[in-house]
SEVEXVEX-527056 format. One record per residue (C-alpha): residue number from 1; x negated, y, z negated. Coordinates in pm, 1 decimal, padded with zeros to 6 digits. Layout:
! SEVEXVEX-527056
num  px  py  pz
NUM  X  Y  Z
...
This chain:
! SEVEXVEX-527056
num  px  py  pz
1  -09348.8  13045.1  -07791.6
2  -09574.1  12721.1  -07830.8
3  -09620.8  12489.4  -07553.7
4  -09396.5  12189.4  -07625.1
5  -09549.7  11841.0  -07437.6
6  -09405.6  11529.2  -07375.4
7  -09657.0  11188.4  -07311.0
8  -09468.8  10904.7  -07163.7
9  -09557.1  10608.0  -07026.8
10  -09488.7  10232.4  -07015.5
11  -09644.8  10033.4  -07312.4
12  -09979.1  09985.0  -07278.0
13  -10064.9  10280.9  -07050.0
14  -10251.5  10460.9  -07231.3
15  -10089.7  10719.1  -07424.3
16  -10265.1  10623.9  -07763.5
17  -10590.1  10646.3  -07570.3
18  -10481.1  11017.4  -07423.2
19  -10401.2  11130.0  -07730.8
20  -10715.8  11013.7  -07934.0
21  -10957.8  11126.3  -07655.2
22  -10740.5  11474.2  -07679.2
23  -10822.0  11463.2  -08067.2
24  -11208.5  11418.1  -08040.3
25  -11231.4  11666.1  -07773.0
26  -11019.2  11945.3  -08015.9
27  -11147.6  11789.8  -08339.1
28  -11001.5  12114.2  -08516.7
29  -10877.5  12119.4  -08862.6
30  -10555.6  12275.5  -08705.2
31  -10450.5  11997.1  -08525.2
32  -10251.1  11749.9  -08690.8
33  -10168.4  11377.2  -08591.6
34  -09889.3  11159.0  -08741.8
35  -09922.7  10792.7  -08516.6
36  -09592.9  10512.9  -08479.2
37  -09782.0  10303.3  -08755.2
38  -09711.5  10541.8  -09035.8
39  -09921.1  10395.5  -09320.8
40  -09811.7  10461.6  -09700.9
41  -10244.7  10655.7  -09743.0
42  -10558.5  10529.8  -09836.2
43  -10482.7  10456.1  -10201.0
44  -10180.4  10213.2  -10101.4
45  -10304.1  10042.3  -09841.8
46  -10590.7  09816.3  -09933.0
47  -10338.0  09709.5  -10179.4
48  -10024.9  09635.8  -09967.5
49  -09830.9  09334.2  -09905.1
50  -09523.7  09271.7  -09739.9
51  -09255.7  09180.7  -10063.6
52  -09454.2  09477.7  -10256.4
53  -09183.3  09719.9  -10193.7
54  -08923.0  09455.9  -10389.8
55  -09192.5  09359.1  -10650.4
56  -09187.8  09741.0  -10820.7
57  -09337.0  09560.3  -11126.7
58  -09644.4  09490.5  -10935.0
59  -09704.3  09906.4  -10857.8
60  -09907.7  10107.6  -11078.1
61  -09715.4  10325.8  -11255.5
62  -09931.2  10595.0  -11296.6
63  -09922.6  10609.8  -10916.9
64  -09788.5  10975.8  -10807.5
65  -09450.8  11014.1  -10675.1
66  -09334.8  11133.4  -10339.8
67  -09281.8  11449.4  -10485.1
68  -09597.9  11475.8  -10675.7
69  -09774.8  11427.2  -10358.7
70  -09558.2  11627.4  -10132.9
71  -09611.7  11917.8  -10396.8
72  -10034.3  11864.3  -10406.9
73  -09962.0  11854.9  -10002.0
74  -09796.6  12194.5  -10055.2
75  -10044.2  12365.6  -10281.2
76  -10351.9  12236.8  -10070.2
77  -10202.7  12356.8  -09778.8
78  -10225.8  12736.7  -09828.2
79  -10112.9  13024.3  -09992.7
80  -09784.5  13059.5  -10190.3
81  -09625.2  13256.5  -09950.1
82  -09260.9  13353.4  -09874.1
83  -09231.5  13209.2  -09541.0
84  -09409.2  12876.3  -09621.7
85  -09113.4  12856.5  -09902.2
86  -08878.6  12897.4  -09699.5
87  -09000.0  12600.6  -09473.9
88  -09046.3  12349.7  -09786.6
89  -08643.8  12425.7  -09845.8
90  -08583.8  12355.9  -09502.4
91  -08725.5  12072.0  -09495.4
92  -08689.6  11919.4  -09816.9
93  -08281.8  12040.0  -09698.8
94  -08359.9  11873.6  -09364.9
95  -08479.6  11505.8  -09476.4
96  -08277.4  11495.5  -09834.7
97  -08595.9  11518.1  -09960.7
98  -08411.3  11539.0  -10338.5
99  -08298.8  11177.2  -10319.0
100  -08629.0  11028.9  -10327.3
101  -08887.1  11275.5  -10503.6
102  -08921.4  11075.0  -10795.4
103  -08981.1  10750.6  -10607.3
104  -09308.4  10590.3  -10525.7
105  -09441.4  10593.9  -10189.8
106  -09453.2  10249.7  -10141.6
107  -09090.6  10171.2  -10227.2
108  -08962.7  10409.5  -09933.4
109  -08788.7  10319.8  -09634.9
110  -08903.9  10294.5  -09284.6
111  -08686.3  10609.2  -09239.5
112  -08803.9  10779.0  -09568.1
113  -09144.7  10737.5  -09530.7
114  -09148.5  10870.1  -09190.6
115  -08965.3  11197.4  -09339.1
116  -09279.1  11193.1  -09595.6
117  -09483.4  11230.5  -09319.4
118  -09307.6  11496.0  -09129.0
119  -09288.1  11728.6  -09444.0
120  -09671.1  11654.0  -09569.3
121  -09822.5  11706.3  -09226.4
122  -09575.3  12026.0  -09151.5
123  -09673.6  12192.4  -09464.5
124  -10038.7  12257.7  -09303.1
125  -09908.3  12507.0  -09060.6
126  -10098.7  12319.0  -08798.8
127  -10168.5  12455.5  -08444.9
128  -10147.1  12159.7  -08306.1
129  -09900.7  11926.3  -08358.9
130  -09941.9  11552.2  -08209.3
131  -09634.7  11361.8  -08318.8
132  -09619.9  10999.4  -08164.3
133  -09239.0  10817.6  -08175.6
134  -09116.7  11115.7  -08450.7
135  -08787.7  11030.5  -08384.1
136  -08766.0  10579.4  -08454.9
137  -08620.8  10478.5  -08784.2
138  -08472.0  10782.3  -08831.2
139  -08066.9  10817.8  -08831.7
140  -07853.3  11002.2  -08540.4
141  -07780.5  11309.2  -08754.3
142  -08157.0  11328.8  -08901.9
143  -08291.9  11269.4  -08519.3
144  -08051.1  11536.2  -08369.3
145  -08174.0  11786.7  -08697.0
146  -08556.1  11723.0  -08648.9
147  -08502.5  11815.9  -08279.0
148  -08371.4  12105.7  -08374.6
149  -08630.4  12205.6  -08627.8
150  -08946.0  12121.8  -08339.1
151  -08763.4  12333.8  -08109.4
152  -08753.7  12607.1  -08394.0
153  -09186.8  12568.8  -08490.0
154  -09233.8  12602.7  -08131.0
155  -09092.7  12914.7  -08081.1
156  -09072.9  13116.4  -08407.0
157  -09399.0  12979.4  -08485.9
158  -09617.9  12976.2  -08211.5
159  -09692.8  12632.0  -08283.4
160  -09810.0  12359.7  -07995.0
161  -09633.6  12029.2  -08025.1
162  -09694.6  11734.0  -07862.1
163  -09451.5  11412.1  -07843.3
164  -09582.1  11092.2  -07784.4
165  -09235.9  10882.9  -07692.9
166  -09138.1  10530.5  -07571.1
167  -08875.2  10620.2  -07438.1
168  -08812.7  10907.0  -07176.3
169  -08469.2  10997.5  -07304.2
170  -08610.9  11061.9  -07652.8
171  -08764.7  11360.1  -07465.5
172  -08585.6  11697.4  -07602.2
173  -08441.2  11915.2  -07345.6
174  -08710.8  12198.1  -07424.8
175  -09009.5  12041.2  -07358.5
176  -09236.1  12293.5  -07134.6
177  -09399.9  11969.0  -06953.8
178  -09423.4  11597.0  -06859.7
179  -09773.3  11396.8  -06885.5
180  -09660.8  11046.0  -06750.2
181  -09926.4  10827.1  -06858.8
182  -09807.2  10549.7  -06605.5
183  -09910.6  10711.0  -06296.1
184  -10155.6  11035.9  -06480.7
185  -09933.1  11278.7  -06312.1
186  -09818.5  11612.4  -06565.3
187  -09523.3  11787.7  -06445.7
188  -09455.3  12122.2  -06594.4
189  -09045.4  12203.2  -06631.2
190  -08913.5  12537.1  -06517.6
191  -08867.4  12806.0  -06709.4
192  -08615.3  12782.6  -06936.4
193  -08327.2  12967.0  -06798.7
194  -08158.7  13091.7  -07148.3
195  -08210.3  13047.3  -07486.9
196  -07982.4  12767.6  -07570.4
197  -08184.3  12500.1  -07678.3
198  -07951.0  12249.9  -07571.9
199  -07933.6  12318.5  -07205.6
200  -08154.7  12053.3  -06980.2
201  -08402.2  12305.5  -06737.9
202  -08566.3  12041.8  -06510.1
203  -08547.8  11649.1  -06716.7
204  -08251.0  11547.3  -06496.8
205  -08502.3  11583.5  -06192.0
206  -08814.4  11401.6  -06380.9
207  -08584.2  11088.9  -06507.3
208  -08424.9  11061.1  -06147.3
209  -08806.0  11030.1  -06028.8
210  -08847.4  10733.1  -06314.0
211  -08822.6  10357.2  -06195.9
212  -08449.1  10254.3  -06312.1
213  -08424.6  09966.0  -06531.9
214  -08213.3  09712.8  -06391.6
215  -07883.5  09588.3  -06616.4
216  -08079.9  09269.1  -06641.0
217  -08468.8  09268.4  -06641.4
218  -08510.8  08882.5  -06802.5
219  -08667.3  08657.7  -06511.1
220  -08371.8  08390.8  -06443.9
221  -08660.5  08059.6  -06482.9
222  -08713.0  08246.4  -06804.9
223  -08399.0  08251.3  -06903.7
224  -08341.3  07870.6  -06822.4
225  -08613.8  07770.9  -06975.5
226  -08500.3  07921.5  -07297.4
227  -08173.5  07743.3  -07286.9
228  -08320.3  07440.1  -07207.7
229  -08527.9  07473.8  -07545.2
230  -08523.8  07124.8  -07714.9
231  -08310.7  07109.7  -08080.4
232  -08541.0  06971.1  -08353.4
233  -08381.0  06778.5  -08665.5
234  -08516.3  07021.3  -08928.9
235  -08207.7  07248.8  -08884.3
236  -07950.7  07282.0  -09159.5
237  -07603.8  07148.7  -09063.1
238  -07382.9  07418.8  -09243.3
239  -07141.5  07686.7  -09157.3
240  -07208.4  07959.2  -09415.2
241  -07515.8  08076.2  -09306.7
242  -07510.1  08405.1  -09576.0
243  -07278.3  08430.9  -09854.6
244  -07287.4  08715.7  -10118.6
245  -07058.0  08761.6  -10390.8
246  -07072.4  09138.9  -10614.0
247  -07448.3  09170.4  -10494.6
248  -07592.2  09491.6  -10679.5
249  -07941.7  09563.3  -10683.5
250  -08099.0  09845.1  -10874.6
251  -08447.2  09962.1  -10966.9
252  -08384.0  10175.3  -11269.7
253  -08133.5  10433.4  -11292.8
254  -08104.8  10419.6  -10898.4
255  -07852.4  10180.4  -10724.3
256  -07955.6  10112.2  -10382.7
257  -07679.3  09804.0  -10299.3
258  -07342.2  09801.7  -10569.4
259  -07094.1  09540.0  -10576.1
260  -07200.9  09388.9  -10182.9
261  -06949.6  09106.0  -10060.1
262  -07087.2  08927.9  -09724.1
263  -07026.4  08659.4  -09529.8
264  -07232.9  08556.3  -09231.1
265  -07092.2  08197.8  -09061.0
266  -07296.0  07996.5  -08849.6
267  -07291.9  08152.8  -08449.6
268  -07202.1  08521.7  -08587.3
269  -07443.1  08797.3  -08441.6
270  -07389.0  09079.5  -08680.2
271  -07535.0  09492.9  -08636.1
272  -07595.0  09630.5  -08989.4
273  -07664.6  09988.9  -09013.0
274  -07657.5  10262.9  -09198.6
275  -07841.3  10628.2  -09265.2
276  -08173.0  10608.0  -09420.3
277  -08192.2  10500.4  -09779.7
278  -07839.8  10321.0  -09776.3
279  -08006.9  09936.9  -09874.6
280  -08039.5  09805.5  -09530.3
281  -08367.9  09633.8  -09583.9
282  -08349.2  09579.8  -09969.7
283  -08016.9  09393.3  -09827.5
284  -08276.2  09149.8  -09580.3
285  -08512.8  09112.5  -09821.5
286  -08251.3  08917.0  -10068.7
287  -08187.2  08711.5  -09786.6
288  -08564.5  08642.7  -09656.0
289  -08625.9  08554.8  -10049.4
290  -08890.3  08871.2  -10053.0
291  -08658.5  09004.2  -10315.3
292  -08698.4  08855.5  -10702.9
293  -08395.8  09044.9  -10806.8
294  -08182.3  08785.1  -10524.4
295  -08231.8  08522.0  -10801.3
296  -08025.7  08726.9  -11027.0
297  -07740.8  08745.0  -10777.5
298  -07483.2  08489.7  -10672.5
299  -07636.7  08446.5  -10303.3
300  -07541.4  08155.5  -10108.4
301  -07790.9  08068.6  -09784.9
302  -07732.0  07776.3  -09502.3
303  -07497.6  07631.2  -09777.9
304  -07719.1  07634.3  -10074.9
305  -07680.5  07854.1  -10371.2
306  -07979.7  08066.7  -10461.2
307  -08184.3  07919.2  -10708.7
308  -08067.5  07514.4  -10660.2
309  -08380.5  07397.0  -10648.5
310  -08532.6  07556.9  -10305.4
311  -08839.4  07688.7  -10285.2
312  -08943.8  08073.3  -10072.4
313  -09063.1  07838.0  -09795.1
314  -08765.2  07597.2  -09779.7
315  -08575.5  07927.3  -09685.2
316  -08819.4  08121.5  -09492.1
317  -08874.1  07821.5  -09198.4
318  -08544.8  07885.3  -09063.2
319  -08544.3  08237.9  -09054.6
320  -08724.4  08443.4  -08798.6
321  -08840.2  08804.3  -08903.9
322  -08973.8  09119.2  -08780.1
323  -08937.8  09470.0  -08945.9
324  -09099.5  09765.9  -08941.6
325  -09256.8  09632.8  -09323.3
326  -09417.5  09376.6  -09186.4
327  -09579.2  09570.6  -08858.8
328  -09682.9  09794.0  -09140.6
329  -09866.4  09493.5  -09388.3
330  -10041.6  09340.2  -09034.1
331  -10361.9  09451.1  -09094.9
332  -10555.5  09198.6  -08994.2
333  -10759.5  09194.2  -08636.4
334  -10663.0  08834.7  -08496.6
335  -10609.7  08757.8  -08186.6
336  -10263.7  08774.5  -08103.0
337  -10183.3  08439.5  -08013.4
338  -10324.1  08367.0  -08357.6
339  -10078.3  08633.0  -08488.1
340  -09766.9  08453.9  -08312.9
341  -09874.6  08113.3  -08418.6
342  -09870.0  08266.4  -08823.2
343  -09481.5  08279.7  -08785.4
344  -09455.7  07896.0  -08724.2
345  -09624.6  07916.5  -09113.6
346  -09453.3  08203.9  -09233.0
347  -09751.7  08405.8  -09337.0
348  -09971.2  08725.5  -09301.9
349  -10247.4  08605.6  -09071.0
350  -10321.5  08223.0  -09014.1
351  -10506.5  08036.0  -09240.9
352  -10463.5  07714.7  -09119.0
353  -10566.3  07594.7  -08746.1
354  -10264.3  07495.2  -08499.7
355  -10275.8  07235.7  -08317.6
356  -10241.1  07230.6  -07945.9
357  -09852.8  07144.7  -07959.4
358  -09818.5  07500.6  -08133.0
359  -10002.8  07695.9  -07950.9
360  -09835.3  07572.3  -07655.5
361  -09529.4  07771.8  -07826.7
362  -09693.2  08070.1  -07866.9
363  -09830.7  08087.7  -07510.0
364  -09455.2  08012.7  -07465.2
365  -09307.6  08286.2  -07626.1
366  -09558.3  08542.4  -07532.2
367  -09516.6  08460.9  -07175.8
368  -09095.6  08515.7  -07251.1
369  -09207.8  08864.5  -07373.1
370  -09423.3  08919.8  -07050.0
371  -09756.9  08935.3  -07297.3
372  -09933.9  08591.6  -07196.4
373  -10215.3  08833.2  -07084.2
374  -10267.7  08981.8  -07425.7
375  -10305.6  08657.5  -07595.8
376  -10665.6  08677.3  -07675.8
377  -10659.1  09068.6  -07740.6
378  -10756.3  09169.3  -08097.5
379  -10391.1  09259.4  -08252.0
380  -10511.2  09605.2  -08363.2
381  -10691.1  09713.0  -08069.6
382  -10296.4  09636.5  -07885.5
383  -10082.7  09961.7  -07861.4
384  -09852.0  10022.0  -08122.9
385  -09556.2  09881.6  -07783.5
386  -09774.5  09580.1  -07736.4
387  -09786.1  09482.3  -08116.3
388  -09425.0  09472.1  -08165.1
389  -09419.6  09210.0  -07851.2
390  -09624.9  09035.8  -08019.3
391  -09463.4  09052.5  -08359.0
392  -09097.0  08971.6  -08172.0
393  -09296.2  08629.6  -08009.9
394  -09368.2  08564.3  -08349.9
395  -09021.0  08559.7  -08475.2
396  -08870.9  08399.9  -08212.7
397  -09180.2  08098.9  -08217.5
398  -09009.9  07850.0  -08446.3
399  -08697.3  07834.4  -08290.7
400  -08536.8  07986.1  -08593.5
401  -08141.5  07934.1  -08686.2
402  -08130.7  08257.9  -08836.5
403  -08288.2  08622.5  -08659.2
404  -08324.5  08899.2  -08872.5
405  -08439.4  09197.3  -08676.3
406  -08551.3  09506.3  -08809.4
407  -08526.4  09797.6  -08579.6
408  -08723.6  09550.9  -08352.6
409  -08689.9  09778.3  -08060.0
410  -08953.4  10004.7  -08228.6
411  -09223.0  10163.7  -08014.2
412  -09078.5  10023.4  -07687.2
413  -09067.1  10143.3  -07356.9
414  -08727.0  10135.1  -07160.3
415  -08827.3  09823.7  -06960.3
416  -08953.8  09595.5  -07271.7
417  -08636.3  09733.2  -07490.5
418  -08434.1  09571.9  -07210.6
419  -08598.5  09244.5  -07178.2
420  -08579.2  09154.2  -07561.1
421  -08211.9  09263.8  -07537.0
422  -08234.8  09036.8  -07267.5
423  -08440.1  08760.5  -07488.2
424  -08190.7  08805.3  -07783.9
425  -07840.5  08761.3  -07619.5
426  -08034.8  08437.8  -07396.5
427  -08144.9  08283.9  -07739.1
428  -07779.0  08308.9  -07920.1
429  -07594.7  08127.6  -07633.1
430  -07773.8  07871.0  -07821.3
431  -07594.4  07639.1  -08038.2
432  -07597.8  07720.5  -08437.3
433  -07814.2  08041.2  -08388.5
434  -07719.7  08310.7  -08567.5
435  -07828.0  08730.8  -08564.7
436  -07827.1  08975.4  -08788.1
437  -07965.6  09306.8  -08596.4
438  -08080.0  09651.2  -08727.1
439  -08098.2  09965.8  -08571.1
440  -07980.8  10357.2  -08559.8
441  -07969.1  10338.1  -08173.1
442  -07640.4  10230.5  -08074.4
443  -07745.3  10146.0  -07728.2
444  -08017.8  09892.2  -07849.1
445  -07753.6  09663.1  -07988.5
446  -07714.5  09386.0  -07748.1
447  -07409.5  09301.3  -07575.6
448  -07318.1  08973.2  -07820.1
449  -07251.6  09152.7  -08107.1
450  -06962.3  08989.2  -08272.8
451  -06940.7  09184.6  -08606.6
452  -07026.1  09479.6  -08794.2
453  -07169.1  09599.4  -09147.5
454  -07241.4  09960.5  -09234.1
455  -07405.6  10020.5  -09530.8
456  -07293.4  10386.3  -09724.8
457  -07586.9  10530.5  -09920.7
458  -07508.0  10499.4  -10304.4
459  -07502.3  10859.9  -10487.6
């Protein structure tokens, strides 16, 4: 059976750094590396924006589709065989590959594109395997189905895998050992003492060693000092913050949202979920006006009617946003104060200078996310952990009535997924502040969740 490895360690420790000095050292065409910031490949890239995945008119249409790639992956990748086969049906039967072949990359989901990667790089047959956060943005039932599938590489397969997680109870019960990246110590787990992949040989002991988070983790002059935020006067005085009547949304013959009533009042704190695919984002995106189909639909936001006469920007500076999109389109190597500060303009880097009033904001928010040190870091030097703090101070900057986050908890350790729980429920005890929250981790929902949506994937 192939050795299975688990890195862990706190954001920031150095488990990026492990892995890519690992890489250099191997630098063998068998070892295979698929990183948190899943990018769409080289061709899409230079060319991505964050409202290209609503603007499908703006894609090249001569552009492969998933499965055109996934089948060049396939035939690159080695002989016909019937083995290999039999792993494309898995997987394409594992990650419903068939509901999205004939899509462009660059229209996929978080989820979807990260079940892209899985099959592309899997099809290699590699020897190594480096896999870092495989299971975020991916549904319970996919999560608890990839586990299932490692565990089966590993030992039918002879293949080495290594898991680069967050989070330590990510960590599958098979794993053969433990690096801990936040005091270099590797423990190796005892020998497995049957074959049931489901039964725990050693993890119990190795999370009772781990520091326990507290119930609570946000400083309490912290939290103050976010309720004692001042109100400005640009804030709309409404009640219906969202209001969508018979929303549908289609990109030719697929429907991705049919017939959508929602109503989000002013104070709510909604979860929306759903499996991969079901519309979550395309449903965000109609309210962050990234969409150009939400002009087509009878969409009512802060009490105006979609289309009366306000402008992208009128609606975008009281909304604060993260998403795994937009970690995806920051490409640019600012410093990340400069990043925070581009959410108080509601753009992709910062093209005009703040002044010292707004940078006072950012040093602000940063410190509420404990990353005042990183302020002067270049943004893409930061671990995947440490961007996403950054990216959440950014949302949070201009005092927004209305959060939208994304799977924000993305790349987090257990610590810093506590403390902007923490951050989130602090900033709704404040008056007319309103949440709408995404994730397929039950557990990262925080505790002031008033309501519910779940999304059902449309056939």
């Amino acid at each position: 059976m192939g050795k299975i490895t688990a890195i862990v360690g706190r954001n920031g420790s150095g488990k990026t750094l492990y892995v890519d000095q690992l890489r250099k050292r191997l630098a063998s065409d068998r070892v295979r590396y698929i990183a948190f910031s899943d990018s769409y490949g080289p061709n899409v890239d230079n060319q991505y924006y964050l409202q290209l995945r609503w603007n499908q008119h703006d894609i090249d249409h001569e552009t492969p589709t998933v499965g055109d790639l996934l089948h060049s992956a396939y035939l690159l990748a080695g002989e016909d065989t019937a083995e290999r086969r039999q792993l494309k049906e898995h997987l394409y039967q594992l990650f419903h590959m068939d509901e999205f072949l004939d899509k462009y990359i660059i229209t996929l989901s978080s989820g979807e594109l990260r079940k892209f990667q899985l099959t592309k790089t899997l099809f290699s047959n590699p020897h190594l395997l480096i896999m870092e956060n495989p299971f975020i943005g991916l549904d319970a039932q996919t999560r608890n189905q990839l586990k299932d599938l490692l565990w089966h590489l590993a030992s039918e397969r002879d293949m080495e895998l290594m898991l680069v997680l967050a989070k330590t109870d990510d960590i599958p019960d098979y794993v053969s050992q433990v690096i801990d990246c936040s005091v270099r110590s590797l423990r190796t787990m005892s020998p497995r003492p049957s074959d049931d992949a489901s039964e725990a040989f050693g993890l119990e002991a190795f999370r009772k060693l781990q520091e326990p988070v507290p119930p609570h983790v946000l400083p309490k002059d912290k939290e103050e000092a976010i309720l004692s935020l001042p109100y400005t006067d640009n804030d709309y005085d409404c009640q219906r913050i969202v209001e969508m009547h018979h929303v549908t949304i289609k990109y030719g013959s697929r429907t991705i949202l049919r017939n959508l009533d929602w109503t989000i009042m002013n104070g709510e704190r909604w979860a929306l979920s759903g499996q991969n695919g079901s519309g979550k984002s395309t449903l965000l995106s109609l309210i962050c006006a990234d969409n150009p189909q939400s002009y087509a639909c009878d969409i009512t936001l802060f009490d105006r009617p979609r289309g009366s006469g306000e402008t992208i920007w009128d609606i975008k500076r009281h909304i604060g946003y993260v998403s795994p999109e937009m970690h995806r389109s920051y490409k640019r190597n600012l410093p990340a104060i400069r990043i925070v500060a581009s959410g108080l303009m509601d753009s992709i880097g910062l093209y005009a200078v703040p002044n010292q009033k707004d940078y006072d904001k950012c040093r602000f928010w940063l410190d509420i996310f404990g990353a005042g040190h990183l302020a002067e870091r270049p943004f893409l030097q930061l671990s995947s952990g440490e961007q996403r703090l950054i990216l959440l101070a950014r949302a949070f900057v201009k005092d927004p009535q209305l959060l939208i986050l994304d799977e924000p908890l993305h790349g987090l350790d257990l610590w810093n997924r506590r403390l902007t729980k923490d951050v989130i429920e602090t900033f709704c005890q404040r008056r007319g502040k309103t949440l709408i929250m995404v994730t397929h981790y039950e557990e990262e929902l925080p505790n002031n969740i008033t309501h519910k949506l779940y999304l059902e994937k449309q056939l």
